[in-house]
N, C-alpha and C positions, 0 to 999 in steps of 0.2 A: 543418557547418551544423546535425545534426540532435545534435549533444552542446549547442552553442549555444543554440539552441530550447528543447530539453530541461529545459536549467538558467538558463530564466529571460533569456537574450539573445535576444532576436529574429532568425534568418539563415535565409537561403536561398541555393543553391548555385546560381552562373551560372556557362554555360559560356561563357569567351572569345569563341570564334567567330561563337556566337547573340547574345551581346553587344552584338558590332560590329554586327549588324544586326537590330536593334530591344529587346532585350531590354533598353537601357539606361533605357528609356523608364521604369523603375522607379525610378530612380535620381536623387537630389538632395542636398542639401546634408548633411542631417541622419543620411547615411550612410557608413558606414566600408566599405574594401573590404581583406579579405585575401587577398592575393596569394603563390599556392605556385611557384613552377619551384626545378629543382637547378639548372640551371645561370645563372639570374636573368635571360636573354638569349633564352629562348624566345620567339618572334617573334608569336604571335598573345597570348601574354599581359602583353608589355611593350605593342603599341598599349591593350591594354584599358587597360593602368592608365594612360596618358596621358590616354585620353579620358576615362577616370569623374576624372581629377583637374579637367578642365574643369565637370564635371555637378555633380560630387558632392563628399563630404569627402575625409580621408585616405584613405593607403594606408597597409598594412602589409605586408610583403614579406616571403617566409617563405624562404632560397635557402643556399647554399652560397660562394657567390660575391660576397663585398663590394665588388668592382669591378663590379659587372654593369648591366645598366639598370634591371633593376630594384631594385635597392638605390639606384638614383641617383634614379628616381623615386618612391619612397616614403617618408614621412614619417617611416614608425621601419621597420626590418629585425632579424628573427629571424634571423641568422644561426649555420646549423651546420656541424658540422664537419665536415671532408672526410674522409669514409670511403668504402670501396670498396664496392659492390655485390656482395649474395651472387652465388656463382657464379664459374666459372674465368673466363669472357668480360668479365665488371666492366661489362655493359651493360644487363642490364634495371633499371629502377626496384623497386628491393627494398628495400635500408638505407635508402635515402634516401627512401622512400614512410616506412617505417617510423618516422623520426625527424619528418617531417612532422608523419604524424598523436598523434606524441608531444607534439608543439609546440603545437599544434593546441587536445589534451584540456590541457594546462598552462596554456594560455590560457583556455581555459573555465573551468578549476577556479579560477583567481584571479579572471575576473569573477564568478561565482556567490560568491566568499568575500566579495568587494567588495559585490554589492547584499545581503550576506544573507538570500541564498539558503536556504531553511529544508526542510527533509524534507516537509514540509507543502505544501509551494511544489511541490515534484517530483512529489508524489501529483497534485495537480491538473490537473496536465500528462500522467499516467500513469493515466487510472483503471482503467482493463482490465488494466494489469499486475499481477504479483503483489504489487510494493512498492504501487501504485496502492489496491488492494483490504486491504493490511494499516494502509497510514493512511487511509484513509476511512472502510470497512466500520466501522457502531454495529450496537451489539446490536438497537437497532430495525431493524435493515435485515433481520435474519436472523431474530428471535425469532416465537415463535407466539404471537397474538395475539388479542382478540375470541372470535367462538364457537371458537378452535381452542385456545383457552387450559381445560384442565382443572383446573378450579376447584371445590371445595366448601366448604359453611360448616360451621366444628368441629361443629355441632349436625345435620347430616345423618346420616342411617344409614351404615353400614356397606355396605347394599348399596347405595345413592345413588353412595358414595365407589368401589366395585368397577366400576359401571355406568359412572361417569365417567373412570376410569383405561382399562377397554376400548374406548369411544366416542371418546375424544379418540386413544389410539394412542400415547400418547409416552411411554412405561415409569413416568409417575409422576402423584401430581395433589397440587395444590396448597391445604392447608386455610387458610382466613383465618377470623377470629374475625369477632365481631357488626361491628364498627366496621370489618372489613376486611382489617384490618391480616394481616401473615404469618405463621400460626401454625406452618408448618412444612408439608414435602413427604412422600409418601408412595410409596414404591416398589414395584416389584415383589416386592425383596428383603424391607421392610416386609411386604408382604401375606402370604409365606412364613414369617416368624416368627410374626406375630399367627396364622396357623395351630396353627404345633407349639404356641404358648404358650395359648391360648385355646381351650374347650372349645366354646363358643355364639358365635364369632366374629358373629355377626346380628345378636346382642343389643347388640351395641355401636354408641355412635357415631364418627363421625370423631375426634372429640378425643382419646375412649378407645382406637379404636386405633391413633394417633399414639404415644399415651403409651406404649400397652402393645409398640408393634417396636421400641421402643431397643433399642441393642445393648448387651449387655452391660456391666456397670460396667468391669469392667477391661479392654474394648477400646478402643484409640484414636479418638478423636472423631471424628463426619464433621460437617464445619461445614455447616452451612446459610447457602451465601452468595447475598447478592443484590449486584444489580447497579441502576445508573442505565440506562436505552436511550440515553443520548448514551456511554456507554462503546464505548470503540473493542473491533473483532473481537478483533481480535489481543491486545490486555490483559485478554478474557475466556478466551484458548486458554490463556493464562500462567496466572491463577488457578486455571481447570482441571487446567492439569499440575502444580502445587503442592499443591495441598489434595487430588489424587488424586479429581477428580471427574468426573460425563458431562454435569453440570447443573447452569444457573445461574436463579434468579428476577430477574424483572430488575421492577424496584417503582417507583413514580412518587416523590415530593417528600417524600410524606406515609405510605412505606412499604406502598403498595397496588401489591399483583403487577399488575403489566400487561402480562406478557410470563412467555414461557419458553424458555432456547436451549438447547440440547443440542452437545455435543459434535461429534455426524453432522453438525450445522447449518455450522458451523465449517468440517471438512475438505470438505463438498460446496461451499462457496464459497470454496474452493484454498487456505486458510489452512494 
């Protein structure tokens, strides 16, 4: 019942017994029952499927046993095949539980193929799982935002851009030009170059020294990526592990930072 659910079919698991005395009360036309015994003749679950055939819809019959009553009482039957029960005694329910719940997931997996059942469909069913949390989770769920976003304009000082990288705490800040827009990140690493390379680092402003901590010509580029906040978690962890980075800007419609996710951000919500 709970693979069922999971994937989009609505079920719940009743027991026989409780059934026969009142449980069926749930029970009406517009419902199907499946029906598990091995030996198809067990006694409290061949009355059940009598009476839910009065209440309610079909039966489906899951058994061993194609003469049985319960193959005789239900509408279509899953029948498997006789195999013996682990163990020397051949009497606990072991292969045969086994093959059940095989039957069971192969029936689920064909109606979920049937309604078109979409990964998307199974998050929403799941959101506290981990699959739950990789198709839901957007960059806006996790990103820093508002006063926690480190932001300055290229025309700020040097020390405005210092001030604002230690205040905000998030290893970088973020320069936009007049109109806003992303002129580019400044890092720790940043800061440590515009040292060794810069005698009056002070004198500078933000733009200049954006300019002045590129890395070398002949090192490989680090991209400056941004991101949408409708961008799923999990297809910012992938651009991260590609581009070899800890950090993403994530920019409105019109290329204005409105956010910042990090890396830490990612793995602290189980990505």
């Amino acid at each position: 019942a709970a693979s069922l659910t999971s994937t989009g079919t609505p079920a719940v698991y009743m027991h026989p017994v409780e059934a026969l005395h009142g449980d069926l009360g749930i029970v009406s036309e517009r419902h199907c029952l499946i029906a598990l015994s091995c030996s198809g003749n067990t006694e409290e679950v061949v009355r059940f499927v009598a009476h839910f055939g009065r209440l309610g819809g079909p039966a489906i019959g899951i058994t061993q046993n194609g003469q049985s009553r319960l193959a005789e009482l239900s509408k279509h039957f899953i029948l498997l095949p006789e195999v013996p029960e682990a163990g020397p005694l051949n009497l606990a329910p072991t292969t045969s539980c086994v093959m059940m719940l095989a039957a069971g997931d192969a029936l689920a997996m064909a109606l979920l193929h049937r309604r078109g059942f979409r990964r998307e469909d199974f998050a929403q069913f799941h959101p506290e799982g981990t699959l739950g949390r990789r198709l839901l989770l957007t960059a806006a769920d996790l990103m820093h935002s508002g006063e926690r976003l480190p932001l300055v304009r290229a025309e700020d000082s040097f020390g405005q851009l210092i001030l604002e990288m230690t205040r905000k705490g998030l290893g970088l800040a973020i320069i936009v030009n007049q109109d806003g827009g992303l002129l580019g990140t400044f890092t720790d690493g940043d800061l440590r170059r515009v040292f060794e390379r810069v005698e009056k680092p002070r004198e500078l402003d933000a733009r200049t020294a954006h300019a002045r901590s590129r890395r070398a010509s002949g090192a490989p580029p680090v991209p400056v990526s941004t991101i949408r906040p409708t961008h799923l978690a999990v297809d910012c962890l992938r651009i991260m592990s590609e581009s070899q980075i800890t950090s993403l800007v994530v920019s409105d419609a019109e290329g204005r930072p409105v956010g910042l996710l990090r890396l830490m951000d990612l793995l602290k919500a189980g990505l």
